[in-house]
C-alpha positions in Angstrom: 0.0 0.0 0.0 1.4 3.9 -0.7 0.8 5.7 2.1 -0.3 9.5 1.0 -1.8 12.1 3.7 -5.5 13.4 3.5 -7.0 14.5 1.0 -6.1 17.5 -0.8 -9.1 19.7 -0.5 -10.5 19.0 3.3 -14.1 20.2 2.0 -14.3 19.5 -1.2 -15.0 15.3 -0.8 -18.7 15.5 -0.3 -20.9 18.3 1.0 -21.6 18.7 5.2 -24.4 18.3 6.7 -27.4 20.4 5.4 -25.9 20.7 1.7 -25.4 17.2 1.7 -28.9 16.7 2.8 -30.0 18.7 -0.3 -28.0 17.8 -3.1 -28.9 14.0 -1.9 -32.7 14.8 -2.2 -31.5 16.5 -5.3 -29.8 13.3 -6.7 -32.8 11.3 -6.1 -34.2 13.2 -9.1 -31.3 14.2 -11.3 -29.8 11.9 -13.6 -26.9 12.7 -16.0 -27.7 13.8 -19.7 -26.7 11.3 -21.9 -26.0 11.0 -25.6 -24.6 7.6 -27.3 -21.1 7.1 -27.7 -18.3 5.2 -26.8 -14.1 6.2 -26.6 -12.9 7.2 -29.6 -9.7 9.8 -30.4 -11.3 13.0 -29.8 -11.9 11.9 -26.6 -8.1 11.3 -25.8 -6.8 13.5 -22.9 -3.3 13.6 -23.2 -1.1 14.6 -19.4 2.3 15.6 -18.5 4.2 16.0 -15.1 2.0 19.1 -14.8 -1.2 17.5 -14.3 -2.5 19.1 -11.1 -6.1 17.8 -10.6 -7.2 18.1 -13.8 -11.0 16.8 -14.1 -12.2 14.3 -16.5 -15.2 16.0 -17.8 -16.2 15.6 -21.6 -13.8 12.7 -21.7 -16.2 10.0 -19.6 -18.4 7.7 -21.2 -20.4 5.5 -18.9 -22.4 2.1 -19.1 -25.2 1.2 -16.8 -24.9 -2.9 -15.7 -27.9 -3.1 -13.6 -27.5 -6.8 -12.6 -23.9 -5.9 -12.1 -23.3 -9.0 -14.2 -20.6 -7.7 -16.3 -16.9 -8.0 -16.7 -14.2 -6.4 -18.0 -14.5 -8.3 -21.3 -18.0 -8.0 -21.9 -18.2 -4.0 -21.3 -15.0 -3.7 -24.0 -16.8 -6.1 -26.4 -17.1 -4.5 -29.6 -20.7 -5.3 -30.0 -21.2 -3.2 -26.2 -20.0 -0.1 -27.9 -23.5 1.6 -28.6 -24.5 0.6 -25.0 -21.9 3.6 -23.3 -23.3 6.9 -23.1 -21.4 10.1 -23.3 -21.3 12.0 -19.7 -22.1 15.7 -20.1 -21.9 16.7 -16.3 -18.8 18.5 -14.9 -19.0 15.4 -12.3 -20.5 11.9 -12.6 -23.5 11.8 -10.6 -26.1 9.3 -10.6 -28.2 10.1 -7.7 -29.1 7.4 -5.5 -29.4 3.8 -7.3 -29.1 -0.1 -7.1 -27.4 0.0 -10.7 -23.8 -1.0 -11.2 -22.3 1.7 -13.0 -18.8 1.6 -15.1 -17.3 4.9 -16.5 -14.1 4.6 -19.2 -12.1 7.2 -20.6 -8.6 7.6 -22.8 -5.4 8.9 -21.4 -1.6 8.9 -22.7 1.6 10.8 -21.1 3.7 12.9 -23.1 5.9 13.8 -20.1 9.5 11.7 -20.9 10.5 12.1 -17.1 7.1 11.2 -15.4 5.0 7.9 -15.9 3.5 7.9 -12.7 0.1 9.4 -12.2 -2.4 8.8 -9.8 -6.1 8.7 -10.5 -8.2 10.5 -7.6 -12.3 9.8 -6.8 -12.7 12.7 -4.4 -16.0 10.9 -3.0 -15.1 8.5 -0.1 -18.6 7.5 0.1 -18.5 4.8 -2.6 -19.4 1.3 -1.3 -17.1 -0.6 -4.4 -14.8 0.6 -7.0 -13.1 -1.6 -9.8 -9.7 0.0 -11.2 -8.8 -1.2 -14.7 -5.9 0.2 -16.9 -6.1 -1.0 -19.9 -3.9 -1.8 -22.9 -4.9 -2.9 -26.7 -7.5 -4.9 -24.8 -5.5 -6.5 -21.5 -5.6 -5.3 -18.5 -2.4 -3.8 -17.0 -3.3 -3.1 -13.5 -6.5 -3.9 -11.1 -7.1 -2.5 -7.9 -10.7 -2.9 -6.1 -11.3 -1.0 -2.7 -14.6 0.9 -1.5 -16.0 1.8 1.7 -17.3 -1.3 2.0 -14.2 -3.4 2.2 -11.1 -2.8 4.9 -9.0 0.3 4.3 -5.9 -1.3 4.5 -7.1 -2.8 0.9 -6.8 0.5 -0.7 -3.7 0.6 -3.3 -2.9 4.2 -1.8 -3.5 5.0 2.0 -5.6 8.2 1.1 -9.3 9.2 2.3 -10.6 9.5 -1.0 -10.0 6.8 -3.6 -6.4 7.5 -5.1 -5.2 5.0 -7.7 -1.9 4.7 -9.5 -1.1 4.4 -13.0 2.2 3.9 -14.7 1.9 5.4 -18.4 5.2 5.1 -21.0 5.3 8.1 -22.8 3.7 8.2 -26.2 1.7 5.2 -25.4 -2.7 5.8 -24.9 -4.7 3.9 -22.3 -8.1 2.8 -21.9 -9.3 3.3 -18.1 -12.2 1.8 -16.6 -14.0 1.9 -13.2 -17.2 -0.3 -12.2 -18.5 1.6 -9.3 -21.9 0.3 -7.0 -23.0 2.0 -3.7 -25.9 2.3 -1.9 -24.8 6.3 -1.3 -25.2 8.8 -4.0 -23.7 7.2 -6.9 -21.1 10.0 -8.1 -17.5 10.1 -9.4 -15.6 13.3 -9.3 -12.5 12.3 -11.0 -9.2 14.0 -11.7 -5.4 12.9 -12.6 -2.7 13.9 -11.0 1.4 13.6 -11.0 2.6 12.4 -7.9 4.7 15.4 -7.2 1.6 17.7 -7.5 -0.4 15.5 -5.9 1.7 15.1 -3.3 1.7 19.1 -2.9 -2.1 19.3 -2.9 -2.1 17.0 0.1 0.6 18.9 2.2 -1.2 22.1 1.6 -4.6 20.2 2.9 -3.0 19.5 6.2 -3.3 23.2 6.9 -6.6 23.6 5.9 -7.8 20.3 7.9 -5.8 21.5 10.7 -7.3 25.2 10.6 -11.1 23.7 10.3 -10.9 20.7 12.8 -8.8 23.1 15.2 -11.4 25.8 15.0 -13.9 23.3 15.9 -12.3 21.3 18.4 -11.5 24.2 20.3 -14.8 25.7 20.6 -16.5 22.8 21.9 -13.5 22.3 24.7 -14.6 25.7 25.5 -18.2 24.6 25.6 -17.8 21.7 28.1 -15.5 23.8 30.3 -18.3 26.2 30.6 -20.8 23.2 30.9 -18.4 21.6 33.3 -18.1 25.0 35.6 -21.3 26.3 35.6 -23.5 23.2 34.8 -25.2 24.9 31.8 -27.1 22.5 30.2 -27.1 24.6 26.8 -23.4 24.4 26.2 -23.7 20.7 27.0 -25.9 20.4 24.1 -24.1 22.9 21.9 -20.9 20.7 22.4 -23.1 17.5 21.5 -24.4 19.2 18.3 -21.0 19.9 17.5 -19.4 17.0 18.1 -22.1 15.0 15.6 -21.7 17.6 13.0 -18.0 17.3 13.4 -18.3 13.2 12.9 -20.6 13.9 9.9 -17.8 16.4 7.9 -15.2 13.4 8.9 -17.3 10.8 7.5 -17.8 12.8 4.8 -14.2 13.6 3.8 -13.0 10.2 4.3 -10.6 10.7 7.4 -12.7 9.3 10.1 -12.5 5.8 8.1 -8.5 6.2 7.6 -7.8 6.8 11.4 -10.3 6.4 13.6 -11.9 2.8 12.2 -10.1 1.4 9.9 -11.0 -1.5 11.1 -14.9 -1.7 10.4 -16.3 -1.6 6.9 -19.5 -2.2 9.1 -19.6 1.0 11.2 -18.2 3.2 7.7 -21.4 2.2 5.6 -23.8 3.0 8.8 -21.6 5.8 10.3 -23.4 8.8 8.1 -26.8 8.0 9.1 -25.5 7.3 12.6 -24.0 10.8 13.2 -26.9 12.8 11.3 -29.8 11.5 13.2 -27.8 12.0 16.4 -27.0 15.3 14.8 -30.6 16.2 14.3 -31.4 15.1 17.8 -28.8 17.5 19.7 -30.1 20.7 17.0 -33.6 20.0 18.7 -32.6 19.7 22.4 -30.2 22.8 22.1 -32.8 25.0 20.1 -35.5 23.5 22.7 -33.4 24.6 25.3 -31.5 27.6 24.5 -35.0 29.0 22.9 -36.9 28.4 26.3 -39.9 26.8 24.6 -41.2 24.7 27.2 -42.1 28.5 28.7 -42.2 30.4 24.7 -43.8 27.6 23.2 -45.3 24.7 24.6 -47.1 23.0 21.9 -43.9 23.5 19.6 -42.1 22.4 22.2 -43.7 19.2 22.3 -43.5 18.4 18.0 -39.3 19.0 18.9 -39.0 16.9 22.0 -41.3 14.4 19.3 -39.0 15.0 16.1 -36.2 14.9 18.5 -37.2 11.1 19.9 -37.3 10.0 16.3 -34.3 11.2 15.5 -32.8 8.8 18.6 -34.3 6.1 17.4 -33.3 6.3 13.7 -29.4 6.4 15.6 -30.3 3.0 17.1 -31.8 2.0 13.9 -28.6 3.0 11.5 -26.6 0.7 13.2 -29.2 -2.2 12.2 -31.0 -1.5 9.3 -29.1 -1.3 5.7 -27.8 2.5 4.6 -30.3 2.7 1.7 -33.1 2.0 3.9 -32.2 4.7 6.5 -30.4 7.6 4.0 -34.2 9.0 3.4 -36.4 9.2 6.3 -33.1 10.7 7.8 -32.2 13.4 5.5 -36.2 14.2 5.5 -35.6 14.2 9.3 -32.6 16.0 8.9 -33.8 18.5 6.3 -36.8 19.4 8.9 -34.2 20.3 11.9 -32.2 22.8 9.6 -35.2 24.9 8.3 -37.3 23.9 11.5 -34.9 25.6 14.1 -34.1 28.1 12.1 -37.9 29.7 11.7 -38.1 29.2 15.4 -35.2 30.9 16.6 -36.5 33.7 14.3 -40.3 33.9 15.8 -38.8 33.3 19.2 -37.1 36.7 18.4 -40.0 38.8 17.1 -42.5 37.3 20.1 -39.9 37.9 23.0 -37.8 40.7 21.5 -34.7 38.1 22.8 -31.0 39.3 22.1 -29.8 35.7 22.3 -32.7 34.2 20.2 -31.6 36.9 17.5 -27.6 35.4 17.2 -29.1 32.1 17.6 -30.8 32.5 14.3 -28.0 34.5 12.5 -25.8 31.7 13.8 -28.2 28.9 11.7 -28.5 31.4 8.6 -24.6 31.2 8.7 -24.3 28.1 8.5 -27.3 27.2 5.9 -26.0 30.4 3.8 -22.9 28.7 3.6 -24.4 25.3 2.1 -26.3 27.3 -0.1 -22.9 28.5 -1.7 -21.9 25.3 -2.6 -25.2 24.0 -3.5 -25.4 27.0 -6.0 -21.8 26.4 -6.9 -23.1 22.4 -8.0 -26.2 23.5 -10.2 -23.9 26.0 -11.9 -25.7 29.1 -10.9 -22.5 30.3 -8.9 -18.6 30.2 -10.3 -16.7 27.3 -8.7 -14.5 28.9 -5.8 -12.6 28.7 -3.0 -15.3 30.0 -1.1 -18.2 28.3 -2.8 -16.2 25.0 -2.3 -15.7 25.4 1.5 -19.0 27.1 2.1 -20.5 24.5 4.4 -16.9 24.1 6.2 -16.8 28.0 7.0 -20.5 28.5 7.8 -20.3 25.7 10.6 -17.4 27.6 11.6 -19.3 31.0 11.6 -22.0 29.3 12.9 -20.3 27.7 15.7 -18.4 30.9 16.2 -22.1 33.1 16.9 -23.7 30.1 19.1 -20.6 30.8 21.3 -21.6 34.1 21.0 -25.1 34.0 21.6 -24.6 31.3 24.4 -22.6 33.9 26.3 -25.4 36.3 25.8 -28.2 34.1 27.2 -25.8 33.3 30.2 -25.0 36.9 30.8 -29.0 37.9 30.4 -30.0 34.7 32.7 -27.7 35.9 35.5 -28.7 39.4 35.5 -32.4 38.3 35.5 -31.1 36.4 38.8 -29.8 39.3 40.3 -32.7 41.4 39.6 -34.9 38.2 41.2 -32.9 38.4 44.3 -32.8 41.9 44.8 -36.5 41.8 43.9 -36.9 39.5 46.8 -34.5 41.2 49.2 -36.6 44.4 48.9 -40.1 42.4 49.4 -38.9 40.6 52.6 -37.6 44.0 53.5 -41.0 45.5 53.0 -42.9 42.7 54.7 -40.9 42.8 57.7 -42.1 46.7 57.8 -45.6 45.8 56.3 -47.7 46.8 60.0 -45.9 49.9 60.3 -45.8 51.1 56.6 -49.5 49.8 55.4 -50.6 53.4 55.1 -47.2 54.4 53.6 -47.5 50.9 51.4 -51.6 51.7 50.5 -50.5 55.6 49.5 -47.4 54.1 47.8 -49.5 52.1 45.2 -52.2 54.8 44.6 -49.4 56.5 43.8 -47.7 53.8 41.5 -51.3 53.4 39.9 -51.9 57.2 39.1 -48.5 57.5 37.2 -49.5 54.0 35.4 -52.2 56.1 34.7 -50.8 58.8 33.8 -48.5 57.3 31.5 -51.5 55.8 29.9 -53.1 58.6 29.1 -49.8 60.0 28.3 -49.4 56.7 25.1 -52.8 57.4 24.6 -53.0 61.3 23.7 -49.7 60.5 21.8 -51.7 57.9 19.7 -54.8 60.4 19.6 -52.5 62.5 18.0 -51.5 60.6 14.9 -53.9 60.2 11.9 -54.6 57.1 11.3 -54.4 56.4 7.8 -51.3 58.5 6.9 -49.4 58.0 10.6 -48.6 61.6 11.2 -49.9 63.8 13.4 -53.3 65.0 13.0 -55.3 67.9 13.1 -55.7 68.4 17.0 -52.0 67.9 17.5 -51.2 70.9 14.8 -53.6 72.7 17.1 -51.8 72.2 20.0 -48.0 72.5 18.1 -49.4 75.6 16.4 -50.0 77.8 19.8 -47.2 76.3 21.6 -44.7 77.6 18.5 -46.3 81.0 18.3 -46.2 81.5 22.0 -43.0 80.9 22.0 -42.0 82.9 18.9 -43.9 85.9 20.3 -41.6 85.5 23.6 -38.3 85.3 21.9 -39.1 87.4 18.7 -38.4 85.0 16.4 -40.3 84.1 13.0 -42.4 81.3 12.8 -43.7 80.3 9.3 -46.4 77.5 8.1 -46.9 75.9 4.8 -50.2 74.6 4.4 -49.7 71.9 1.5 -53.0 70.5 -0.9 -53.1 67.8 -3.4 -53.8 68.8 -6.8 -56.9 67.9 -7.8 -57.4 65.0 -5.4 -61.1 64.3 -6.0 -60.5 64.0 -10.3 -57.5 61.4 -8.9 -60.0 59.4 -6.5 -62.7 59.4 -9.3 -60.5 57.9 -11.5 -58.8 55.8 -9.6 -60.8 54.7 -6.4 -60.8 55.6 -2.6 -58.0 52.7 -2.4 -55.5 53.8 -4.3 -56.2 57.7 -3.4 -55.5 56.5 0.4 -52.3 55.0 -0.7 -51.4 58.4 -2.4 -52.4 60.0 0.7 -49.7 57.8 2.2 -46.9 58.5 0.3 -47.1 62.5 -0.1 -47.5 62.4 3.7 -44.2 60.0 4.0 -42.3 62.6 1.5 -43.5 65.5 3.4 -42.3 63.9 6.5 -38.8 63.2 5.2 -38.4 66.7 3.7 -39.7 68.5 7.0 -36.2 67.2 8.4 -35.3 69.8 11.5 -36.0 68.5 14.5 -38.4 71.4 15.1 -40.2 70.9 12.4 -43.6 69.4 12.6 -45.4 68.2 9.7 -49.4 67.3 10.3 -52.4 66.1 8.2 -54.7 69.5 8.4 -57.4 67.3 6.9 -58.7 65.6 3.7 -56.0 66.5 1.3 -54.6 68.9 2.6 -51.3 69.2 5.2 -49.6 71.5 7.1 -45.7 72.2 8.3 -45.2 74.3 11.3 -41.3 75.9 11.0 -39.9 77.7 14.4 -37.3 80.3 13.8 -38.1 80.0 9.9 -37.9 83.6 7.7 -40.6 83.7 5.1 -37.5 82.8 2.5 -36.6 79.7 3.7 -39.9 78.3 4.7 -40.5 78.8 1.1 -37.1 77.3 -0.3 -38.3 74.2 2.1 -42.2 74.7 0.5 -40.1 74.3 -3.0 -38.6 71.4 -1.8 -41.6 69.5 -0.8 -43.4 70.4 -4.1 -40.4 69.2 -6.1 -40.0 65.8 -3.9 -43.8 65.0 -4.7 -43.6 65.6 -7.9 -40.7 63.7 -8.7 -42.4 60.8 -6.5 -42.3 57.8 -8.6 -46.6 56.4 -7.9 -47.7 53.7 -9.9 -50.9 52.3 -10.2 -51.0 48.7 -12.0 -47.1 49.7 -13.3 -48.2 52.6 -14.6 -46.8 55.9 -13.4 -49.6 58.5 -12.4 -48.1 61.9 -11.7 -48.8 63.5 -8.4 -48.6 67.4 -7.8 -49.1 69.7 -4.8 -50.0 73.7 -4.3 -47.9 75.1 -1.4 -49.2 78.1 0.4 -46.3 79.5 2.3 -47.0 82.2 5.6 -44.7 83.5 8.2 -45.3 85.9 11.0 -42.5 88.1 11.4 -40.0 88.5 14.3 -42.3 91.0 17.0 -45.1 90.6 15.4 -48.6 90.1 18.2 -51.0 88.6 15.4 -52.7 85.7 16.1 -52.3 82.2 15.6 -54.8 81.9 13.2 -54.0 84.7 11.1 -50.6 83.1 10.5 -53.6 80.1 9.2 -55.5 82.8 7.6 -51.9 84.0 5.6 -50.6 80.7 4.6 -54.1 79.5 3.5 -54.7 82.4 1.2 -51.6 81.7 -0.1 -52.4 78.4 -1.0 -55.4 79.4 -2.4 -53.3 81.7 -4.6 -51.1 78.7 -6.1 -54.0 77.2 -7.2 -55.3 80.1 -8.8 -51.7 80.2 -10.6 -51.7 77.1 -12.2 -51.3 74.7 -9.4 -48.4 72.5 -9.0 -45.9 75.5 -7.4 -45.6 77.7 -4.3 -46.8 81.0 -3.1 -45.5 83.3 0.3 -47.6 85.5 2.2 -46.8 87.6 5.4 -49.5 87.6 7.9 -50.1 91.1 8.5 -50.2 92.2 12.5 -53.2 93.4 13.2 -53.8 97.7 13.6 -53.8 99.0 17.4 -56.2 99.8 18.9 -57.3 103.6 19.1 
């Protein structure tokens, strides 16, 4: 046996956890296109020492042998040749079957100092694979291995399927491979030099060693914590962990190289195993760390049941055959991802809960990340080093914000604690003083009720003042706002200036168009009337119907009508549609402004502005007009 180190891209082998689940269901539909054809020259791919993982595609043919009955002879029989189909996917993939597939392709060397290649299935997942290198029709080497028979049967000590072949320069070889699984039947192939290859695999040591050392390291710190403080949500954080950590392992191929070796048996049940056991520690940590038992008791329950399954398809993956289990328990599976993932987000807009919020950014990571690579498969993203490891970094990020949010929920439980036992130190305080206090105690929560009340009314008259449909303030509020400004302007001698604001020809518009969509107009000019009316002290109400008003303190007649412009420019510039179509919207602006010292009344500042208004209009409509209130004549 060669002994070679992992493999050379730690994620790329097979997808984790929840984009494994969905490129599986995937498989189950998608077969590969497939056009007749067998090896001929044009398919000859021709290597040199440079060959650095170069894949296969548009070289492959494949043959389906569903009894698996064939040999080597009867698949290059002449007469077989219209049975192999031309592969037209990047990778092989043959979703999940009881067929014996064999894929063949044509390879020569022109390198003069390298004839030793090695040929790489970067899926360890495959239950038995036939090596053939063929020559003019004999067979030059055969190697069989799968996860299905020992590892120490492997020609190279690798955790994906490496095997060598010797090729003279000059000379062209057949190369076939009869593949059967009960897993997802697929074949990314590539050829490599030795030297590159065994390049690729030193730089992979870093990358396993960054990933697993990432995640090793946060769940030490997990059972520490769970270890110190007895928190029973880092104990299940760690367990969640752990599983996903024995799912990637599976998955890439170096669990079966070093941890069991020994066990064909435990390899073929090991991905179900660690995915329901998986699925069982997401519900009991979301169960937990959510607080549904008090958030959610009925939900509660359909997790602690979905969660009880998901034991008992554990116990049943080490009994029952891998195609019987693979479905129910990526459906299972499948469920938990999307499952806790609404939750923690509901959880959050019910309770308002800090923690409940990084618990659900923490799952988006992680399923954000498996969506990369998912995309990255179908072709919709490019192929990168991103896409690749997409599931690998957002368990990573994911793990990273549970930590995260796990310190929050601690930090928020405590300080409920403290408030609990200061809460209680102050009753028994107050009940050891209750006989001589009750008058005190009786006055005391009057008192407490009154400002309750108080601050009751005080929501409600804040809610009384906003109109309802456009969620501004409303007519009595401008009231009020109006004498409060020009009290105030009239004791500092300041100007104070109003624009009262009308839509242009709003009845023609609600004919036309109906009360609906004129209230949804309504809406919007009020929204851009609010934006524009920007100042802190500026105060922009509905005045009624179609019409609005902006009250601006310590605002010369100039500028309230350089902000009157701006209003009438921002509505008309509003882009309103109605069924896609865009129906132009217009306002009159009637600017008035009562002058510093001036003693007239509030409603003549009304009167001004008003007559104004009514003096765009006249104009043409669609612009803005100033008036000064005038202050009224002494009296003789």
């Amino acid at each position: 046996m060669i002994a070679l180190s992992p493999s050379r891209t730690p994620f790329r082998p097979a997808c984790t956890a929840t984009c494994s689940i969905l490129l599986a269901l995937c498989c189950v539909l998608v077969a590969p296109g497939a056009d007749a054809g067998a090896p001929g020259d044009d398919d000859l791919l021709w290597v040199d020492a440079t060959a650095a993982g170069a894949m296969l595609c548009g070289h492959m043919h494949y043959l389906v042998d569903p009894d698996g009955a064939l040999g080597l002879v009867d698949v290059l029989d002449p007469r077989r040749r219209d049975d192999w189909r031309d592969v037209k996917q990047d990778v092989p993939n043959f979703g999940y079957t009881g067929d014996t597939y064999w894929l063949r392709f044509r390879m020569g060397s022109r390198a003069r100092d390298c004839d030793d290649y090695l040929l790489e299935i970067a899926y360890p997942l495959l239950d038995d694979v036939t090596f053939h290198q063929v020559r003019d029709g004999q067979a030059l080497q055969v190697y069989r291995t799968g996860d299905a028979l020992p590892f120490a049967e492997r020609p190279v000590e690798h955790a994906t399927f490496v095997f060598p072949a010797t090729m003279v320069a000059g000379e062209q070889y057949d190369f076939l491979l009869r593949i059967r699984s009960t897993s997802s039947l697929q074949a990314p192939l590539a050829i490599w030099s030795e030297r590159t290859f065994q390049k690729e695999v030193n730089r992979s040591y870093a990358l396993y060693g960054f990933f697993y050392g990432v995640m090793l390291s946060i769940m030490v710190y997990g059972a520490a914590i769970f270890l110190s403080m007895r928190e029973r949500n880092y104990l299940y954080f760690v367990a969640y962990s752990a599983m996903f950590v024995g799912i990637k392992a599976s998955m890439d191929g170096i669990a079966y190289q070093y941890l069991w070796p020994f066990s064909p048996f435990f390899q073929e049940h090991c991905i179900t195993f660690f995915l329901s056991a998986t699925t069982a520690a997401a519900y009991f940590f979301a169960s937990h760390f959510l607080q549904l038992k008090t958030n959610a008791i009925r939900l509660n329950r359909f997790f602690m049941l979905l969660a009880r399954l998901s034991l008992l398809g554990m116990a049943l993956a080490l009994v029952l055959p891998y195609a019987v289990m693979i479905r129910p328990t990526l459906v299972l599976a499948l469920a938990a991802e999307f499952l806790v993932l609404a939750t923690g987000g509901w959880i959050w807009r019910k309770c308002g809960s800090r923690p409940a919020l990084m618990f659900t950014g923490a799952w988006s990571a992680f399923l954000a990340g498996s969506l990369l690579m998912i995309l990255s498969k179908f072709g919709v993203l490019p192929r990168t080093i991103f896409t690749e490891n997409g599931p690998a970094l957002g368990i990573m990020a994911e793990a990273a914000f549970l930590i995260i949010a796990l310190t929050e929920s601690l930090k928020e439980s405590r300080r409920k604690q403290r408030q609990s036992a200061t809460e209680l130190l102050r009753v028994q305080a107050e009940a050891s003083r209750e006989l001589k206090r009750e008058v005190q105690r009786q006055t005391a929560a009057i008192q407490d009720m009154m400002r309750q009340l108080a601050r009751a009314n005080e929501e409600l008259d804040e809610r009384n003042k906003l109109d309802g449909l456009t969620g501004i303030f409303n007519r009595h509020a401008f009231d009020e706002r109006l004498a409060a400004d020009h009290n105030r302007a009239g004791r500092s001698g300041s100007p104070l200036s109003l624009l009262m604001i009308d839509i242009d020809l709003f009845k023609n518009f609600n004919d036309d168009y109906g009360h609906l969509t004129g209230d949804e107009c309504l809406k919007r000019v009020a929204a851009t009337i609010a934006e524009e009316a920007r100042r802190t002290t500026d105060f922009a109400a509905r005045y009624g119907g179609e019409e609005f008003a902006v009250i601006l303190a310590d605002t010369p007649a100039a500028a309230a009508a350089l902000v009157g412009e701006r209003i009438r420019a921002a509505i008309a510039a509003m882009d309103f549609r109605v069924d896609d179509t865009r129906v132009p919207v217009s306002v009159s602006v009637g600017v008035g402004t009562s002058p510093p010292g001036a003693d007239a009344p509030a409603e003549a500042l009304v009167a001004a502005a008003d007559e104004a208004l009514y003096l765009a209009k006249a104009n043409g409509r669609d612009r803005v007009e100033a008036a000064t209130a005038p202050a009224p004549q002494p009296a003789a």
